[in-house]
Rosetta silent file (secondary structure, phi, psi, omega in degrees, C-alpha in Angstrom):
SEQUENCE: XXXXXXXXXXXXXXXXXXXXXXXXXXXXXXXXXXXXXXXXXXXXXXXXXXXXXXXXXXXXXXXXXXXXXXXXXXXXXXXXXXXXXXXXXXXXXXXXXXXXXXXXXXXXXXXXXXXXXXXXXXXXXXXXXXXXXXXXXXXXXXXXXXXXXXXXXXXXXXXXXXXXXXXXXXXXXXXXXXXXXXXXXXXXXX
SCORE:     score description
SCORE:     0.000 S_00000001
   1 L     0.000  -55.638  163.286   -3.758   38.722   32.015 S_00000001
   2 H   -25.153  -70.967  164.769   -1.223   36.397   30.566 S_00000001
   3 H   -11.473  -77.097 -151.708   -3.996   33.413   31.006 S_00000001
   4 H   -84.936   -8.491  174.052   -6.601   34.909   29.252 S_00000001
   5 H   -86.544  -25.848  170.220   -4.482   36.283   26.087 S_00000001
   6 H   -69.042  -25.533  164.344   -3.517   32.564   25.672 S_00000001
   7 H   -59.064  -47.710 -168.383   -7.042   31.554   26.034 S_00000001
   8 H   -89.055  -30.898  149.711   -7.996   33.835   23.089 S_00000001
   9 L     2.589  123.338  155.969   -4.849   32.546   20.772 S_00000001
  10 L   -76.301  155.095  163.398   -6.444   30.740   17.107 S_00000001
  11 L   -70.191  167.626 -168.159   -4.851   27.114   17.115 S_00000001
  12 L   -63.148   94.658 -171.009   -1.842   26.406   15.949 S_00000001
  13 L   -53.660  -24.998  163.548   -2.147   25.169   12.150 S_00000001
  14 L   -40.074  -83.817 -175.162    0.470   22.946   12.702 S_00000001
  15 L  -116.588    7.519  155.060   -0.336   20.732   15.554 S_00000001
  16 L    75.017   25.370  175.654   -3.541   22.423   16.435 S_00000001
  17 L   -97.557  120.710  152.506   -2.619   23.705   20.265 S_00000001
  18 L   -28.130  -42.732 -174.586   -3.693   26.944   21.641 S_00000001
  19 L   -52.828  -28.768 -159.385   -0.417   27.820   23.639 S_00000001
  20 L  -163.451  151.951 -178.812    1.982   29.529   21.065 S_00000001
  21 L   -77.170  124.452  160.017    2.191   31.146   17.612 S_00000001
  22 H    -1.347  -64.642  177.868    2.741   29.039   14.247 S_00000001
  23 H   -69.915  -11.454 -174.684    6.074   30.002   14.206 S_00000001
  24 H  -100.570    3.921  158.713    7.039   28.898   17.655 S_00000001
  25 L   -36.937  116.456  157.293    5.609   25.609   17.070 S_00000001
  26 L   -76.135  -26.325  178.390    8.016   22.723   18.132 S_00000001
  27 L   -76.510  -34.678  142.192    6.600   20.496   15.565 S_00000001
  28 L    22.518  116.775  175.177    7.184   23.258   12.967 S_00000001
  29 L    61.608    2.444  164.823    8.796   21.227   10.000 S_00000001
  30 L   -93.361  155.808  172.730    8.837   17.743   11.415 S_00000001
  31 L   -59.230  131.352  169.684    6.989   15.162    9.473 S_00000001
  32 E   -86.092  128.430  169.393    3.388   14.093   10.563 S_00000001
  33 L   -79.079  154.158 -164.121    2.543   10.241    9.988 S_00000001
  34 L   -77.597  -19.680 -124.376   -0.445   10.022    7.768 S_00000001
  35 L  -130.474  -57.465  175.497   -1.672    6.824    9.367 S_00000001
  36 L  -105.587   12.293  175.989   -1.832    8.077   13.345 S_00000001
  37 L    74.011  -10.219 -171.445   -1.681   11.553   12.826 S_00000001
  38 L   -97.403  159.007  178.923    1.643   12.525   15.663 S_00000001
  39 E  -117.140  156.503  166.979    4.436   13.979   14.113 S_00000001
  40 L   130.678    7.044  168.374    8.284   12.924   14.441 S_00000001
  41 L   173.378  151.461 -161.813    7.642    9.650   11.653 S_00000001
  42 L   -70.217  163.575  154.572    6.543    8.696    8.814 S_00000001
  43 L   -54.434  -16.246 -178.858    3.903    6.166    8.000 S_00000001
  44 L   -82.765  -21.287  155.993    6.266    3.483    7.082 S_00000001
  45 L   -73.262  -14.254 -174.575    7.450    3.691   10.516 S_00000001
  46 L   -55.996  115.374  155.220    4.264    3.631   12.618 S_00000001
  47 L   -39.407  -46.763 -164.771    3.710    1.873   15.394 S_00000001
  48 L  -104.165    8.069  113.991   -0.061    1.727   15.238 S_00000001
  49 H    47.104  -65.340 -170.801    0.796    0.369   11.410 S_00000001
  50 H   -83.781  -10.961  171.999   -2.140   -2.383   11.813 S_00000001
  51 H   -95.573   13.926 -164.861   -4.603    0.424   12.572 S_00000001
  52 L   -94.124  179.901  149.724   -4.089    2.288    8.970 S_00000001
  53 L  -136.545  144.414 -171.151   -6.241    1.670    6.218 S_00000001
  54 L   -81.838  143.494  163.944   -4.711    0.917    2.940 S_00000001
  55 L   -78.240  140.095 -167.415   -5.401    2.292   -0.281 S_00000001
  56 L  -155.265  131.142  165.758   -6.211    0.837   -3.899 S_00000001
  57 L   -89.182  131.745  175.780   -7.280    2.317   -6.779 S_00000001
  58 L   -72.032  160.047  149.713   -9.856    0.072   -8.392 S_00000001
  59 L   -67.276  141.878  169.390   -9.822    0.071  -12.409 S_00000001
  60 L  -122.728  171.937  164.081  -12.396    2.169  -14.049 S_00000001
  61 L  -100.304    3.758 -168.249  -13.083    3.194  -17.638 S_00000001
  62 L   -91.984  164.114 -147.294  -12.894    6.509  -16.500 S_00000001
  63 L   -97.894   33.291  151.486  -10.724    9.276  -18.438 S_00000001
  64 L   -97.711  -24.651  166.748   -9.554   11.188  -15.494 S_00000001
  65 L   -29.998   95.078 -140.109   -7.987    8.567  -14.134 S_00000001
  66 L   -68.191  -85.971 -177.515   -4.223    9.897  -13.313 S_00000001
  67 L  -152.807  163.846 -178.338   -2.254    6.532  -13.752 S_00000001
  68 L   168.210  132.841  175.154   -2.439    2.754  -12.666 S_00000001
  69 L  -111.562  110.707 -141.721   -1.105    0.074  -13.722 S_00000001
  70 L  -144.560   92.986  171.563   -2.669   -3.012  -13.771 S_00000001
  71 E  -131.431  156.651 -162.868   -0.806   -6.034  -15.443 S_00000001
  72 L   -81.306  152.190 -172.425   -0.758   -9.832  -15.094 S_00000001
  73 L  -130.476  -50.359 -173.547    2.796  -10.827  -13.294 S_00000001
  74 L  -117.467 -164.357  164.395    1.734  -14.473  -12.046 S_00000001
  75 L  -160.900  136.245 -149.385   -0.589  -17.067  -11.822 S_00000001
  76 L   -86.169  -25.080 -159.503   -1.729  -18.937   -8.614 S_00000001
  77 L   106.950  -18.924 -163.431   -3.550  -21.525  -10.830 S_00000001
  78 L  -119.561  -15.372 -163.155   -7.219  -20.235   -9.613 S_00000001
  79 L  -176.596  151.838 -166.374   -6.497  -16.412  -10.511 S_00000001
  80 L   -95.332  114.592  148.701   -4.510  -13.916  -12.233 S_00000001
  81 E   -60.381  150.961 -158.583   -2.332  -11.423  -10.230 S_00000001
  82 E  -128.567  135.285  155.835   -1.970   -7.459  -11.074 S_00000001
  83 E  -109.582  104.278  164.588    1.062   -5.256  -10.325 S_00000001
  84 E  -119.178  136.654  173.975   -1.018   -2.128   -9.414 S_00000001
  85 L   -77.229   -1.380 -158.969    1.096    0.979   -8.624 S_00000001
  86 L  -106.232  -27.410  169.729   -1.834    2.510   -6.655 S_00000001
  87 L   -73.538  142.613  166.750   -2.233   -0.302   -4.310 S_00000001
  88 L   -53.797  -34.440  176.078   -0.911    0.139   -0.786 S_00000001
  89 L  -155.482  154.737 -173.681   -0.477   -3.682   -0.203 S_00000001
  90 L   -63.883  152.706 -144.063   -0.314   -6.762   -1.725 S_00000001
  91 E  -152.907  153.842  149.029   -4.398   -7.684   -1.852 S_00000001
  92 E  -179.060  131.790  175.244   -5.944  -10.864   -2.731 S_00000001
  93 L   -99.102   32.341 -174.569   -9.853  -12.592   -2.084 S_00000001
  94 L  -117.781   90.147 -177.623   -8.829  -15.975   -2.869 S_00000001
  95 H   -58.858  -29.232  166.115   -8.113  -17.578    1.024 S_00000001
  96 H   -53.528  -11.995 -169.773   -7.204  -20.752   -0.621 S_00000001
  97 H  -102.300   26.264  164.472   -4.145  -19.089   -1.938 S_00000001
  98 L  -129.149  164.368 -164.512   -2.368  -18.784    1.358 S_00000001
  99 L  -103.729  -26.073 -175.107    0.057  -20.712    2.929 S_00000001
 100 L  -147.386  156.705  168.410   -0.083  -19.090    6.663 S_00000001
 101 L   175.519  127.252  171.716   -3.205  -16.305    7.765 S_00000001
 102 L   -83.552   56.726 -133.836   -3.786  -14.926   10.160 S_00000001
 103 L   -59.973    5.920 -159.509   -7.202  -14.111   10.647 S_00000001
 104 L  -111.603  -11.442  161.206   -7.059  -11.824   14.153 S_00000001
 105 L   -49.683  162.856  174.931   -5.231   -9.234   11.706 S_00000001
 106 L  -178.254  130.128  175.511   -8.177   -6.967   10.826 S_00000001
 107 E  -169.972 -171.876  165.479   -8.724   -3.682    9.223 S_00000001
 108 E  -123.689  157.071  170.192  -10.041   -1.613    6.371 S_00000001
 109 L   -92.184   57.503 -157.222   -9.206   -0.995    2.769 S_00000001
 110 L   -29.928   90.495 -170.281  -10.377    2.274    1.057 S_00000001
 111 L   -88.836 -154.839 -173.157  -10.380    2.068   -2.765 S_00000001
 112 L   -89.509  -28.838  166.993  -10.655    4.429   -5.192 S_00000001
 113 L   -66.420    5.074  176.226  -13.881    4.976   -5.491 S_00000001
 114 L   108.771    5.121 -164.323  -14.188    5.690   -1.856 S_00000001
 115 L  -108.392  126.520 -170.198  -15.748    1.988   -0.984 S_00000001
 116 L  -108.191  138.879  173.353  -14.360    0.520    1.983 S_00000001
 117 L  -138.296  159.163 -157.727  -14.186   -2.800    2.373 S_00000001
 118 E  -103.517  133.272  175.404  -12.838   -4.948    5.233 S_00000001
 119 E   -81.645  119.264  142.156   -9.469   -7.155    5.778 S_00000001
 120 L   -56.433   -7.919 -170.203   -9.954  -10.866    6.954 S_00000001
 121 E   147.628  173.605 -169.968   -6.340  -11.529    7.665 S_00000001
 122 E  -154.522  136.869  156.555   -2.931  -10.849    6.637 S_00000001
 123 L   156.479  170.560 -162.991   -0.325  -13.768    5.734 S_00000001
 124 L   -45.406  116.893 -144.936    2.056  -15.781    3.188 S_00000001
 125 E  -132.623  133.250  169.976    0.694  -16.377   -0.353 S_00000001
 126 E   -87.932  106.179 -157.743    2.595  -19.046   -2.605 S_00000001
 127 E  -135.845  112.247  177.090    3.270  -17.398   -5.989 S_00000001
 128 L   -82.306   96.252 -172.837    4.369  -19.676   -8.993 S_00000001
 129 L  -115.029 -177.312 -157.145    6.535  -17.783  -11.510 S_00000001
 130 L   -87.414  -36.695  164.814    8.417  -18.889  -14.607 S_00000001
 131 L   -18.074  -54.886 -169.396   11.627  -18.676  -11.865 S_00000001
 132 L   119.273  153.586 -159.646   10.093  -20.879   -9.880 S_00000001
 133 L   -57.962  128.765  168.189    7.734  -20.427   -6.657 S_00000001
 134 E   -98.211  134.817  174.813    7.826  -16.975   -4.909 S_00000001
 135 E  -103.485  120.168 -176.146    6.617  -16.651   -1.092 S_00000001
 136 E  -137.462  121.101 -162.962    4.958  -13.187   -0.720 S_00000001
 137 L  -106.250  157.725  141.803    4.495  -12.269    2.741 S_00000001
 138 L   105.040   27.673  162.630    2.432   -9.540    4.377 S_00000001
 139 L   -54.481  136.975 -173.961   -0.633  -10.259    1.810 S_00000001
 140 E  -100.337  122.821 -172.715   -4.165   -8.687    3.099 S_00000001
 141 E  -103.810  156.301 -137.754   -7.018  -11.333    2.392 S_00000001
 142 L  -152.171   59.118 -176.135   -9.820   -9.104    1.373 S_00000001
 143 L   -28.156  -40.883 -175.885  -12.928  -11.141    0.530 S_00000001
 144 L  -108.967  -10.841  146.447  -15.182   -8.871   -1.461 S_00000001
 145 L   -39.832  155.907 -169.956  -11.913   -7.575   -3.732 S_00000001
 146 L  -102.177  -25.143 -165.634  -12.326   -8.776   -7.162 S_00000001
 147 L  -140.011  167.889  176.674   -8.597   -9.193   -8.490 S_00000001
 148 E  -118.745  133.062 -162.781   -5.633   -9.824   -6.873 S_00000001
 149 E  -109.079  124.125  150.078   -2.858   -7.120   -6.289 S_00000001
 150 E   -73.077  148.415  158.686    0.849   -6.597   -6.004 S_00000001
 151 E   -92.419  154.017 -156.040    1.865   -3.547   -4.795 S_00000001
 152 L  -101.632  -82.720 -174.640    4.314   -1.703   -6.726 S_00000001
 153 H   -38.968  -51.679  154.991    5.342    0.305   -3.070 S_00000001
 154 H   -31.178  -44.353  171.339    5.211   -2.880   -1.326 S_00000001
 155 H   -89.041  -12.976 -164.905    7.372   -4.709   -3.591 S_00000001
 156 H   -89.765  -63.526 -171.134   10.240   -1.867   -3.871 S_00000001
 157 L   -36.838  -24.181 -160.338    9.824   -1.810    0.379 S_00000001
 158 L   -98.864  -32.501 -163.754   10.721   -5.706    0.510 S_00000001
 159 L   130.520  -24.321 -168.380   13.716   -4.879   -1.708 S_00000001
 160 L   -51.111  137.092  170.729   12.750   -5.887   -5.424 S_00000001
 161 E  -106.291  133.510 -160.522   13.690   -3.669   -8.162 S_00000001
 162 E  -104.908  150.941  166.736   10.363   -2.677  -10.964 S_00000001
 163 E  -153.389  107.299  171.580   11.908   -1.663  -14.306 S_00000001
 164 E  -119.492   82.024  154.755    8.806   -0.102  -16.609 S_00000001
 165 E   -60.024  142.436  164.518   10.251   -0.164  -19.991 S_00000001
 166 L    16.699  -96.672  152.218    9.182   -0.050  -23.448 S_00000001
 167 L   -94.806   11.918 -156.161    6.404   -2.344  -23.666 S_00000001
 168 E  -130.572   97.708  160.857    7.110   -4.364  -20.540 S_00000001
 169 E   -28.998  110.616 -157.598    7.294   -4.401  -16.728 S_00000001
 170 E  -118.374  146.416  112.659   10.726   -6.375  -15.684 S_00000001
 171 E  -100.614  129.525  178.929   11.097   -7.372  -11.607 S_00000001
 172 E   -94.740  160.440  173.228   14.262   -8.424  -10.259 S_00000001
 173 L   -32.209  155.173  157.325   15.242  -10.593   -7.050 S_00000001
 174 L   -83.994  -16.344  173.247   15.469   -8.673   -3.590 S_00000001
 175 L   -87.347  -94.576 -162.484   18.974  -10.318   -3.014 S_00000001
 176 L   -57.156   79.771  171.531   20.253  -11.297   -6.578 S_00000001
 177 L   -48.707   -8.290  154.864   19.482   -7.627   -8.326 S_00000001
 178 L   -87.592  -13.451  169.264   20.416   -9.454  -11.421 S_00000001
 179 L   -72.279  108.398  160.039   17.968  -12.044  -11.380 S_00000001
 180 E   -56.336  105.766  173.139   14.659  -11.638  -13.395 S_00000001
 181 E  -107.389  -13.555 -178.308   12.106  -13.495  -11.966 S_00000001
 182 E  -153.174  156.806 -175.958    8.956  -12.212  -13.788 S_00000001
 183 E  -145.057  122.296  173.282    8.858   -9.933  -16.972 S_00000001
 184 E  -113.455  112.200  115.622    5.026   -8.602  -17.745 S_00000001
 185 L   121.262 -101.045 -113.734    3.963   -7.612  -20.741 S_00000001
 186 L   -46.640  -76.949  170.489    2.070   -4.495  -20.993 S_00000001
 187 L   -29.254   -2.772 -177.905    0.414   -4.877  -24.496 S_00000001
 188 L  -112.914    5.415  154.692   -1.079   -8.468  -23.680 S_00000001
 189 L  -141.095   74.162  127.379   -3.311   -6.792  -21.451 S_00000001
 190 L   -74.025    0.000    0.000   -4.875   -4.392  -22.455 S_00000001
């Protein structure tokens, strides 16, 4: 009798198991990762990490757009870099601009309009700033992207501090938190 009332049970909304009621859930309140779906860590922790696919909003003109930010920080010499807050990872389709890649990385990249397009590698991109050269590691090369992106989440995760000020974007050092290495802006692109 037992059997068959568990048999009849809706799943769990939680973790989606037949056995026990929503409130009796052991997962009940732990975090699910977004990226593999198990709960007990987040995505920034995931193991299967190399299996996600990242997100980017592309620029539009259109006037629903919620927020993005999408200003020049460097220059590689061949192309203009973006600090978009929307992207997931530093992005870039110019292969000449890396210093190490790693082409057996592979995945996909979802943007905002929903158009997925597929990662060629991941590695070490040589970034020339009024400072003096920046090494920016864990770049996605991304062939059919059009511009090339920092991530805003990306850069706070390495350590760097963003300061979006008055008319201007400031980033500091990941060590020296007093050091400026690139100041964007805002109004010169536009």
């Amino acid at each position: 009798m037992e059997d068959k009332k568990k048999q009849n049970m809706r799943p769990c909304r939680i973790c989606k198991r037949t056995n026990h009621l929503e409130n009796d859930c052991y997962f009940r309140g732990k975090p699910q990762c977004r990226n593999c779906k198990r709960f007990g860590h987040m995505e920034k922790d995931c193991r299967l990490k190399g299996n996600h696919q990242a997100n980017c909003i592309e620029e539009n003109n259109s006037s629903d757009q919620l927020f993005y930010t999408c200003n020049s920080v460097a220059e590689t010499g061949e192309a203009t870099w973006y600090i978009d807050s929307a992207a997931s990872n530093h992005m870039t389709y110019n292969k000449g601009a890396f210093q190490t890649l790693d082409e057996s990385f592979k995945t996909n990249v979802k943007l905002g309009d929903n158009h997925i397009v597929k990662v060629e590698g991941k590695g070490s991109v040589a970034i020339n700033t009024k400072k003096g050269t920046r090494i920016i590691n864990d770049v996605m090369y991304i062939p059919n992207l059009r511009t090339n992106l920092f991530s805003v989440g990306q850069m706070m995760e390495k350590g760097y501090t963003l300061h979006f000020g008055g008319d201007s974007c400031t980033i500091y050092d990941n060590k020296d938190k007093t050091l400026k290495i690139a100041e964007v802006r805002m109004k010169e692109h536009r």
